[in-house]
C-alpha positions, -999 to +999 in steps of 0.1 A: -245-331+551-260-296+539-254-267+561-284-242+555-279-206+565-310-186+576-308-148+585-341-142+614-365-112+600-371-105+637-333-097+652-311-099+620-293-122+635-276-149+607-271-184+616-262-222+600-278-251+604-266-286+597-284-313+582-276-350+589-299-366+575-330-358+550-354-376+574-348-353+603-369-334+617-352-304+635-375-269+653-367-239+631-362-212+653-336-180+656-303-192+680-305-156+693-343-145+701-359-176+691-384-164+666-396-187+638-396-154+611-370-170+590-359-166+554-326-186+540-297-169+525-272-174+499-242-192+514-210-173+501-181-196+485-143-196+488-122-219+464-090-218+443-086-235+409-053-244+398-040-243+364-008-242+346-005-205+354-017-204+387-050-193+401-078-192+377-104-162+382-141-166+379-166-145+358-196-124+370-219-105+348-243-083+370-275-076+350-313-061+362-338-085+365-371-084+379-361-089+411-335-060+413-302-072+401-288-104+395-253-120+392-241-151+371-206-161+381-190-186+355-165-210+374-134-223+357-134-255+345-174-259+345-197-259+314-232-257+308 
């Protein structure tokens, strides 16, 4: 069950929406002003990785890209 979050272009306002099932069919609109100006937005992330040592930090590398700036975070524990 994917929960979507969606910042409105009219008010600002940021919201989540939850997905049950790929076949639904759900009226995207703000939850404050109830425009359908909508853009989604990067959900941020909280986890912990444990290791021998404790808590295992990840890596981010910030570099300019065509869009402005970009970051790669590396996880522990995940390879390409």
């Amino acid at each position: 069950m994917p929960i979507y979050e969606f910042k409105c272009l009219e008010c600002e306002n940021i919201f989540e929406m939850l997905l049950i099932n790929t076949n639904e069919t759900v009226e995207m609109k703000c939850s404050k002003c109830n425009s359908k100006n909508l853009e989604r937005v990067m959900s941020t992330t909280n986890y912990s990785v444990g290791a021998s040592g404790g808590n295992i930090a990840p890596k981010a590398q910030t570099r300019s890209c065509s869009s402005g700036s970009c970051t790669t975070i590396d996880l522990p524990g995940y390879s390409r």
